[in-house]
N, CA, C and O atoms as a printed pandas DataFrame, in Angstrom:
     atom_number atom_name residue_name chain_id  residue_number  x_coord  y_coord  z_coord
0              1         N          UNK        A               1  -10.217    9.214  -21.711
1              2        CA          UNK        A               1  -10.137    8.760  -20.327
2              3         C          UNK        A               1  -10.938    9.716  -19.444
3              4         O          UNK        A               1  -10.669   10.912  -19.562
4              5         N          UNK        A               2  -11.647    9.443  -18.793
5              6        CA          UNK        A               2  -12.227    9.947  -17.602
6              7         C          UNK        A               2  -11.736   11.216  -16.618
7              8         O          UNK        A               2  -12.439   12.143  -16.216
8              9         N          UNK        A               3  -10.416   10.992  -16.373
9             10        CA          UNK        A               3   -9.377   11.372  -15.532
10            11         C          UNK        A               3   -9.116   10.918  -14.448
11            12         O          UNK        A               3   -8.243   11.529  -13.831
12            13         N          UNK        A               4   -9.747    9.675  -13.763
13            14        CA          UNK        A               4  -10.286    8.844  -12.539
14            15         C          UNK        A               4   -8.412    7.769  -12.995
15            16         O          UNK        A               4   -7.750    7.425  -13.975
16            17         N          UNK        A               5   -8.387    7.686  -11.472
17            18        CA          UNK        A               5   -6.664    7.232  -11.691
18            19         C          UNK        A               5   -7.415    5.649  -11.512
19            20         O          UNK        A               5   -8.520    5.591  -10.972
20            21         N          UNK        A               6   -6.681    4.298  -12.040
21            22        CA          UNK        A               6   -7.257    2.985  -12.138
22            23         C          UNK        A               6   -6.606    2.408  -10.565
23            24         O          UNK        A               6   -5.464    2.677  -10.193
24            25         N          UNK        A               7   -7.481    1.669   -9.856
25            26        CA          UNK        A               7   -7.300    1.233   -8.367
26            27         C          UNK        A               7   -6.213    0.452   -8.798
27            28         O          UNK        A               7   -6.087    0.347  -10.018
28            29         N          UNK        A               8   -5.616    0.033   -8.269
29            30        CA          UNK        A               8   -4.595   -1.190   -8.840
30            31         C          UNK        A               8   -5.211   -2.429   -7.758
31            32         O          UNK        A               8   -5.783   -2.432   -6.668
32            33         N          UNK        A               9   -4.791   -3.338   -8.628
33            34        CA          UNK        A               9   -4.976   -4.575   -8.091
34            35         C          UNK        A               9   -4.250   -5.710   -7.661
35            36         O          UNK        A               9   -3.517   -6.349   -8.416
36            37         N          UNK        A              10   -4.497   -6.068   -6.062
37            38        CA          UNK        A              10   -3.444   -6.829   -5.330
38            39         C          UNK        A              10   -2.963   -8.208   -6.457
39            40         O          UNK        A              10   -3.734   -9.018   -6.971
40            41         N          UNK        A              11   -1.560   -8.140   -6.602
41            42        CA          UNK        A              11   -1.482   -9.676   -7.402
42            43         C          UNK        A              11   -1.126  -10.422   -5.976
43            44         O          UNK        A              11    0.103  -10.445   -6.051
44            45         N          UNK        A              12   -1.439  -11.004   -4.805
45            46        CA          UNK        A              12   -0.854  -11.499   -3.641
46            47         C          UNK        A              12   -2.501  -13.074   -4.126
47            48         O          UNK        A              12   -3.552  -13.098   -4.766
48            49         N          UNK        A              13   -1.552  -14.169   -3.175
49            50        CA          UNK        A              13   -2.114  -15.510   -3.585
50            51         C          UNK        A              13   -3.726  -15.193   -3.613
51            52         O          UNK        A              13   -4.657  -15.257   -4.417
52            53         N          UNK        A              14   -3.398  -14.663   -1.715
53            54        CA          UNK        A              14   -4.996  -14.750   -1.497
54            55         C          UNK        A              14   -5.794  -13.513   -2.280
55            56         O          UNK        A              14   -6.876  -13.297   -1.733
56            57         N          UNK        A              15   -5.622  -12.936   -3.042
57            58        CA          UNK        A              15   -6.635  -11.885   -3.981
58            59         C          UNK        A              15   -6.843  -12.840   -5.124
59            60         O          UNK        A              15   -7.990  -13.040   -5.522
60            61         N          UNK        A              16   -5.805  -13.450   -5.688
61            62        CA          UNK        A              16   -5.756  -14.148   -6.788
62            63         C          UNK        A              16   -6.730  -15.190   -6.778
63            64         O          UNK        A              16   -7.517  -15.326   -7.716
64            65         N          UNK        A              17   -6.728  -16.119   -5.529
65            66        CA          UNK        A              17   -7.363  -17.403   -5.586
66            67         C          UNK        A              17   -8.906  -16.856   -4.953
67            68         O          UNK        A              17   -9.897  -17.389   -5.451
68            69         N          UNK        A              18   -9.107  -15.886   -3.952
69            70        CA          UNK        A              18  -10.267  -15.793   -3.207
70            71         C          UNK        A              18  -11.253  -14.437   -3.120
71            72         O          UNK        A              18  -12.053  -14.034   -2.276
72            73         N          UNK        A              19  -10.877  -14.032   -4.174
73            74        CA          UNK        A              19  -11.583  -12.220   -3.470
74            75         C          UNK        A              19  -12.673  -11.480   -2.820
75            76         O          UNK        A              19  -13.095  -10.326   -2.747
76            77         N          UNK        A              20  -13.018  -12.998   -2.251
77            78        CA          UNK        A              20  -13.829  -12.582   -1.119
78            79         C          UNK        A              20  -13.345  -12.677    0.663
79            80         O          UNK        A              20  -13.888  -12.216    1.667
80            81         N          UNK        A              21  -12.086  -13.496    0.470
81            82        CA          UNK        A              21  -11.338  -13.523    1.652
82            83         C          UNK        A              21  -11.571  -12.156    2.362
83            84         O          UNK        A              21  -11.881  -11.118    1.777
84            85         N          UNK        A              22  -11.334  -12.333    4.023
85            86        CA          UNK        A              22  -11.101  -11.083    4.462
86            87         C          UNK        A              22  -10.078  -10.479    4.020
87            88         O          UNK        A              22  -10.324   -9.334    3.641
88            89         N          UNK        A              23   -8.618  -10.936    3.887
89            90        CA          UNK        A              23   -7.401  -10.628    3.456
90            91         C          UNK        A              23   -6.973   -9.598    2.647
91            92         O          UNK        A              23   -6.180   -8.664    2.771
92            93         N          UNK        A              24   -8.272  -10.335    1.124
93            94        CA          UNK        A              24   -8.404   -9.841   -0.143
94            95         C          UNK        A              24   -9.214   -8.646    0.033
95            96         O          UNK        A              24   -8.875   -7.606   -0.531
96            97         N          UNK        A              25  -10.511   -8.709    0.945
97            98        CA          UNK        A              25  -11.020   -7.573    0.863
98            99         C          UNK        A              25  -10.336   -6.331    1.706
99           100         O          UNK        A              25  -10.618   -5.157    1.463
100          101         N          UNK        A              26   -9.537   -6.679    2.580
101          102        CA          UNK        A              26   -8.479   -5.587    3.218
102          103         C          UNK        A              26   -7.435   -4.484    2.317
103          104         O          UNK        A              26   -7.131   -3.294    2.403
104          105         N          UNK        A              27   -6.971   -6.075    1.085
105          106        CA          UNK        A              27   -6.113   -5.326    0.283
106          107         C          UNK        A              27   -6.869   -4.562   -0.742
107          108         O          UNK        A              27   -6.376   -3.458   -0.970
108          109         N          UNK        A              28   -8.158   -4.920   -1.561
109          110        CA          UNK        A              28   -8.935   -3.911   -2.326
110          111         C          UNK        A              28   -9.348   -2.343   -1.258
111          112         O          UNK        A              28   -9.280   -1.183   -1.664
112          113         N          UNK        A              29   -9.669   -2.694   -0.173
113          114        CA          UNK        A              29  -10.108   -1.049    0.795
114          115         C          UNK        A              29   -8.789   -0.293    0.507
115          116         O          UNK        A              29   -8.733    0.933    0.414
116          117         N          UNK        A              30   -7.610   -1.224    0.360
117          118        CA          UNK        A              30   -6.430   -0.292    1.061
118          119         C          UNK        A              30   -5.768    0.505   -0.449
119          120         O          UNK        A              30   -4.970    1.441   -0.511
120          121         N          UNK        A              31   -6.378   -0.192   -1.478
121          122        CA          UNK        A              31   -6.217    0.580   -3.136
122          123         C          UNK        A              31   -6.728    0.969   -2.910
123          124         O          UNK        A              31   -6.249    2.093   -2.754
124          125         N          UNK        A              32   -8.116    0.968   -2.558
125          126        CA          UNK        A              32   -8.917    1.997   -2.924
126          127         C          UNK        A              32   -9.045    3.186   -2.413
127          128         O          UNK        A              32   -9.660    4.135   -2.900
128          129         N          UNK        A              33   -8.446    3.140   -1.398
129          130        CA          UNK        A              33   -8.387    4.098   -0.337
130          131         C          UNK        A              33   -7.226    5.280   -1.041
131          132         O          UNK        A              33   -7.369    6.467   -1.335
132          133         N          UNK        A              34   -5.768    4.122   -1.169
133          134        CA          UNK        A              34   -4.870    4.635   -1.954
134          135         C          UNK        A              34   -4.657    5.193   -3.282
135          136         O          UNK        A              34   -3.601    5.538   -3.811
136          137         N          UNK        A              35   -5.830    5.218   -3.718
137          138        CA          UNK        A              35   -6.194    5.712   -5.109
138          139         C          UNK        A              35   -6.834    7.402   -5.029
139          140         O          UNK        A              35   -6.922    8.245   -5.922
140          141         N          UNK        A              36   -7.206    7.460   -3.613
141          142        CA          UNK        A              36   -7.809    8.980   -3.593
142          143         C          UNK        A              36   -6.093    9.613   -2.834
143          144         O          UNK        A              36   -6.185   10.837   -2.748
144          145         N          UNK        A              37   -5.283    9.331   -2.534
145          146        CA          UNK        A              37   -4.395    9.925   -1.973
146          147         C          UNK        A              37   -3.289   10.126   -2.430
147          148         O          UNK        A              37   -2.762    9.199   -3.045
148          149         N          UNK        A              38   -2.480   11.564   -2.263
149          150        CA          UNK        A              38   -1.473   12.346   -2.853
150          151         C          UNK        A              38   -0.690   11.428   -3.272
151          152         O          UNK        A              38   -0.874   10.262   -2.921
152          153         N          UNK        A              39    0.537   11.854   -4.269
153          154        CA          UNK        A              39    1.853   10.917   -3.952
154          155         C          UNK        A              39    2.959   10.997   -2.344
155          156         O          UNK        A              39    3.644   10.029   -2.012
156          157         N          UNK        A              40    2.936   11.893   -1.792
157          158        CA          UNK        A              40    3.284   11.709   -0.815
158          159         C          UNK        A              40    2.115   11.155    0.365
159          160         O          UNK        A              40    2.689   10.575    1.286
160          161         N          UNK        A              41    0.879   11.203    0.497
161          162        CA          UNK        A              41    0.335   10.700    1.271
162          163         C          UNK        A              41    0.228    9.010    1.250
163          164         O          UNK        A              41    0.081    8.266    2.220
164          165         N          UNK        A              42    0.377    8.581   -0.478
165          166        CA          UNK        A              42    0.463    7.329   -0.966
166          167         C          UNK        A              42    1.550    6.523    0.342
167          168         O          UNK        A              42    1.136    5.749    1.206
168          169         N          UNK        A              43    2.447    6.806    0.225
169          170        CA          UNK        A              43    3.964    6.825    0.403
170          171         C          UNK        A              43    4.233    6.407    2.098
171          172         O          UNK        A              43    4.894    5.503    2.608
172          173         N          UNK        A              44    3.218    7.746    2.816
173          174        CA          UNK        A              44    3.683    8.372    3.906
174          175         C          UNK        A              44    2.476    6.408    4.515
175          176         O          UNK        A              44    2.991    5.455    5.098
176          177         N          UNK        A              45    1.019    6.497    4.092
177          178        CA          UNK        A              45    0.292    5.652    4.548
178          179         C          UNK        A              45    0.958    4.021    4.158
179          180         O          UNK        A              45    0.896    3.065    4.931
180          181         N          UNK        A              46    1.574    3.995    2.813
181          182        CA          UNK        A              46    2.341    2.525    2.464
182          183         C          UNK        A              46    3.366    2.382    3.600
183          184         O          UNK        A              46    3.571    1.215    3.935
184          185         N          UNK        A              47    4.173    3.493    4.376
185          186        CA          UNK        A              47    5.060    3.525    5.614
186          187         C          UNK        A              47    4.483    2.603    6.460
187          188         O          UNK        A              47    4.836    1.475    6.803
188          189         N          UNK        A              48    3.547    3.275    6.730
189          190        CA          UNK        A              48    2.584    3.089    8.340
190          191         C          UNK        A              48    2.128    1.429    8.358
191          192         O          UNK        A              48    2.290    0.604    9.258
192          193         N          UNK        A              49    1.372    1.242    6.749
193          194        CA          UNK        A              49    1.404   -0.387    6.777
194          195         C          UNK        A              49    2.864   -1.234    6.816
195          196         O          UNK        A              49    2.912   -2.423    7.133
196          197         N          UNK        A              50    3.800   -0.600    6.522
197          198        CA          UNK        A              50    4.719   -2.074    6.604
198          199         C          UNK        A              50    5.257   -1.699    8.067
199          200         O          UNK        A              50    5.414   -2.701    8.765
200          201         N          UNK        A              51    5.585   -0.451    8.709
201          202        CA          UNK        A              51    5.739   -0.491   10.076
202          203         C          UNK        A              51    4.491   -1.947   11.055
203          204         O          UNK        A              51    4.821   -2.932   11.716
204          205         N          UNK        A              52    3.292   -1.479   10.740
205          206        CA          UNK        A              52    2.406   -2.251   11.074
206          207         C          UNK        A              52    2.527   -3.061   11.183
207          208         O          UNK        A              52    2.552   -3.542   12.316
208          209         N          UNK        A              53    2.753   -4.080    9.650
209          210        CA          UNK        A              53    3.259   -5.768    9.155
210          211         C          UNK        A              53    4.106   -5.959   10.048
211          212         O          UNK        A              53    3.849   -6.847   10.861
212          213         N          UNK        A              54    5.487   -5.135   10.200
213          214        CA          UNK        A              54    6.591   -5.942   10.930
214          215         C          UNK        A              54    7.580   -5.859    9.811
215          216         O          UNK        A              54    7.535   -5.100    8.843
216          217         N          UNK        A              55    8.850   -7.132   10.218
217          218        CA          UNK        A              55    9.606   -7.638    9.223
218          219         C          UNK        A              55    8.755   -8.187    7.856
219          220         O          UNK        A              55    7.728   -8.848    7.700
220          221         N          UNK        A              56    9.641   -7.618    7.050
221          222        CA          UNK        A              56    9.050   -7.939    5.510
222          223         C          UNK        A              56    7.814   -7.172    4.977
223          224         O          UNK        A              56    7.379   -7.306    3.833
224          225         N          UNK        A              57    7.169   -6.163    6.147
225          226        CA          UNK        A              57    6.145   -5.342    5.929
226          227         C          UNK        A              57    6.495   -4.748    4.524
227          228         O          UNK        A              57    5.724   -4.979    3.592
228          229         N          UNK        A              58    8.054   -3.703    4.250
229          230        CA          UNK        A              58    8.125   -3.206    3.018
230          231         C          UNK        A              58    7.472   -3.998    1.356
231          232         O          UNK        A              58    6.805   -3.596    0.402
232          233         N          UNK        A              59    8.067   -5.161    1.716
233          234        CA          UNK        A              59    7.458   -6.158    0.291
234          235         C          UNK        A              59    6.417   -6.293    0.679
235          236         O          UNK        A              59    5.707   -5.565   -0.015
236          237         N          UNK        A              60    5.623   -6.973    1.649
237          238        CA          UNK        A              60    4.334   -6.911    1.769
238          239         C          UNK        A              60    3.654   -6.689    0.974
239          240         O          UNK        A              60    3.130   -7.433    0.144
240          241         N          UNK        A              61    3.518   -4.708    1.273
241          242        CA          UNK        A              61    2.743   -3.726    1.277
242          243         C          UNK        A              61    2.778   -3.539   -0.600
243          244         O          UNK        A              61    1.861   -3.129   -1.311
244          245         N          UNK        A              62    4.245   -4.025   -1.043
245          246        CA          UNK        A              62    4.549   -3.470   -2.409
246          247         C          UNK        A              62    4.111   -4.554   -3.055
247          248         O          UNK        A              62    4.120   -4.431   -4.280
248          249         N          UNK        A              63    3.705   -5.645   -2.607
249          250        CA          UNK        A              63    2.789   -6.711   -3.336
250          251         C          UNK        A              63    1.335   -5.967   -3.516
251          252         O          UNK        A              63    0.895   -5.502   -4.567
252          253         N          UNK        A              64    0.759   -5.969   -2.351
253          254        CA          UNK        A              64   -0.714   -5.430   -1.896
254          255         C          UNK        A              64   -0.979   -4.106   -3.244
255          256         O          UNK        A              64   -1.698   -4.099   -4.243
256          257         N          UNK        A              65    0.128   -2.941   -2.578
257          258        CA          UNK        A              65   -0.125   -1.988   -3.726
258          259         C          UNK        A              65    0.216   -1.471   -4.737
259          260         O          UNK        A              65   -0.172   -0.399   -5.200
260          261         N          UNK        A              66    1.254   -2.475   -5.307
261          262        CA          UNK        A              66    2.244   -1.974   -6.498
262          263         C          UNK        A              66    3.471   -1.054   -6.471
263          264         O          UNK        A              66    4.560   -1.131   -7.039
264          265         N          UNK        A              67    3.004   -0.262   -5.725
265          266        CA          UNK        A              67    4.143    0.424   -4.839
266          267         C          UNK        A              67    5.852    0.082   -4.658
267          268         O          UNK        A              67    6.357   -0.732   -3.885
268          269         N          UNK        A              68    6.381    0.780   -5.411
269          270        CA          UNK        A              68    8.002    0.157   -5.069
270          271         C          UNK        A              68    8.369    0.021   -3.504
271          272         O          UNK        A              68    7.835    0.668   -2.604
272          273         N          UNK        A              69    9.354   -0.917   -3.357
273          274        CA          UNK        A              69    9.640   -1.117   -2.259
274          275         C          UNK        A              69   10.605    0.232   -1.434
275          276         O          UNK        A              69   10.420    0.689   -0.306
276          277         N          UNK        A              70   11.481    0.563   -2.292
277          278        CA          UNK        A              70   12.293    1.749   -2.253
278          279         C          UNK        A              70   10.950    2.864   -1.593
279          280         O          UNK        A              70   11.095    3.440   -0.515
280          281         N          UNK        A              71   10.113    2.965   -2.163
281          282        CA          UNK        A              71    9.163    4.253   -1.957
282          283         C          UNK        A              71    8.453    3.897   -0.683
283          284         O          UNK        A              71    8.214    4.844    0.067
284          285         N          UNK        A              72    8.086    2.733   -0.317
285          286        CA          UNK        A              72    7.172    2.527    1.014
286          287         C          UNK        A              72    8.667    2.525    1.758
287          288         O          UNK        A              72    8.304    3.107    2.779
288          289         N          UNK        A              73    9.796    2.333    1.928
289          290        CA          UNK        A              73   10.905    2.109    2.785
290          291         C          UNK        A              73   11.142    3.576    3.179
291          292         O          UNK        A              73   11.416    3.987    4.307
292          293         N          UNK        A              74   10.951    4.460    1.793
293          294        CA          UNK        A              74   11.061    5.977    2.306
294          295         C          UNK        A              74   10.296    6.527    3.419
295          296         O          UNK        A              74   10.681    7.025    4.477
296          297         N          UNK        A              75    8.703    6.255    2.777
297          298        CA          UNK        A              75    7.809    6.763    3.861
298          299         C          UNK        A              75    7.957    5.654    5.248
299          300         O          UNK        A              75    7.263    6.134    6.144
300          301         N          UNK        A              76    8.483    4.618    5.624
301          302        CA          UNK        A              76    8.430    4.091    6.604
302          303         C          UNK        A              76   10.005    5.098    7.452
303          304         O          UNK        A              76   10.233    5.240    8.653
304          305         N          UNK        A              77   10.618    5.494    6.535
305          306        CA          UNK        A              77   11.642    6.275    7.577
306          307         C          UNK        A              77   11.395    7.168    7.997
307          308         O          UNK        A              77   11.648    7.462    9.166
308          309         N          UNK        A              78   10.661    8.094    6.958
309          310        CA          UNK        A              78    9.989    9.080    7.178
310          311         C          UNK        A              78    9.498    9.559    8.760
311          312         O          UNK        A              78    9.799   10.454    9.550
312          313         N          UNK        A              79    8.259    8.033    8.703
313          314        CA          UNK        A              79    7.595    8.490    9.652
314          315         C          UNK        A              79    8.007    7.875   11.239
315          316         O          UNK        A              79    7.556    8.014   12.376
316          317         N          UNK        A              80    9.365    6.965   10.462
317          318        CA          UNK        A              80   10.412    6.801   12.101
318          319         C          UNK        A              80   11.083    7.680   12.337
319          320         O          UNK        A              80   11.352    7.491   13.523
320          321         N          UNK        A              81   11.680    8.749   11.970
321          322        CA          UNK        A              81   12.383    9.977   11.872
322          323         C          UNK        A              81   11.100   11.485   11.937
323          324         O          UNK        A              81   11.350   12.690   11.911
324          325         N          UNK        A              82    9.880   10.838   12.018
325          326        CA          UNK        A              82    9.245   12.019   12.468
326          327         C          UNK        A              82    9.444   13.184   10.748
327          328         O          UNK        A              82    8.867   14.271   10.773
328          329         N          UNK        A              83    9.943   12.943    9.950
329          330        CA          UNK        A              83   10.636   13.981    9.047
330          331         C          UNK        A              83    9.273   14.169    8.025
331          332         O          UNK        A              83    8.581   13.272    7.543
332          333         N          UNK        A              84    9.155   15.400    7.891
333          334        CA          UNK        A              84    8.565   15.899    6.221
334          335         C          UNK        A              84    7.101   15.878    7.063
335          336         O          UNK        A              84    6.287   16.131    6.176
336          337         N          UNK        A              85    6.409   15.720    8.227
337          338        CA          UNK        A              85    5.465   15.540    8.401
338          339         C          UNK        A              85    4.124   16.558    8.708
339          340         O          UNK        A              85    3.010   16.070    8.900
């Protein structure tokens, strides 16, 4: 192996059916992005998107990046509580 960590890939409709959608190409930037970043930075930025989304942001985001829901719910308290920052 290389040592290069593998991007993960959105299973959400629109990646599946279109991956040229804007949608789809939002959710590949946002692996890819998430592929250069810590496990807590993973975490702290999966927060910030489901704050973003709204209601249901947590699953969202854990569709988009594989990401447990438990772990983006952390960093979304996280960074409502100001804590660990």
């Amino acid at each position: 192996m290389n040592g290069k960590k593998k991007v993960y890939l959105c299973s959400c409709e629109k990646c599946l059916e279109d991956p040229s959608d804007p949608d789809a190409q939002e959710h590949e930037r946002i692996n890819l992005m998430m592929n250069t970043f810590s496990e807590r930075d993973r975490r702290l930025f999966a927060g910030h998107l489901s704050i973003s989304m709204g209601h249901g942001g947590d699953s969202a985001v854990a569709e988009i990046t594989g990401m447990s829901p438990k772990t983006i719910q952390r960093g979304r308290e996280e960074l409502e509580q100001k804590k660990n920052l």
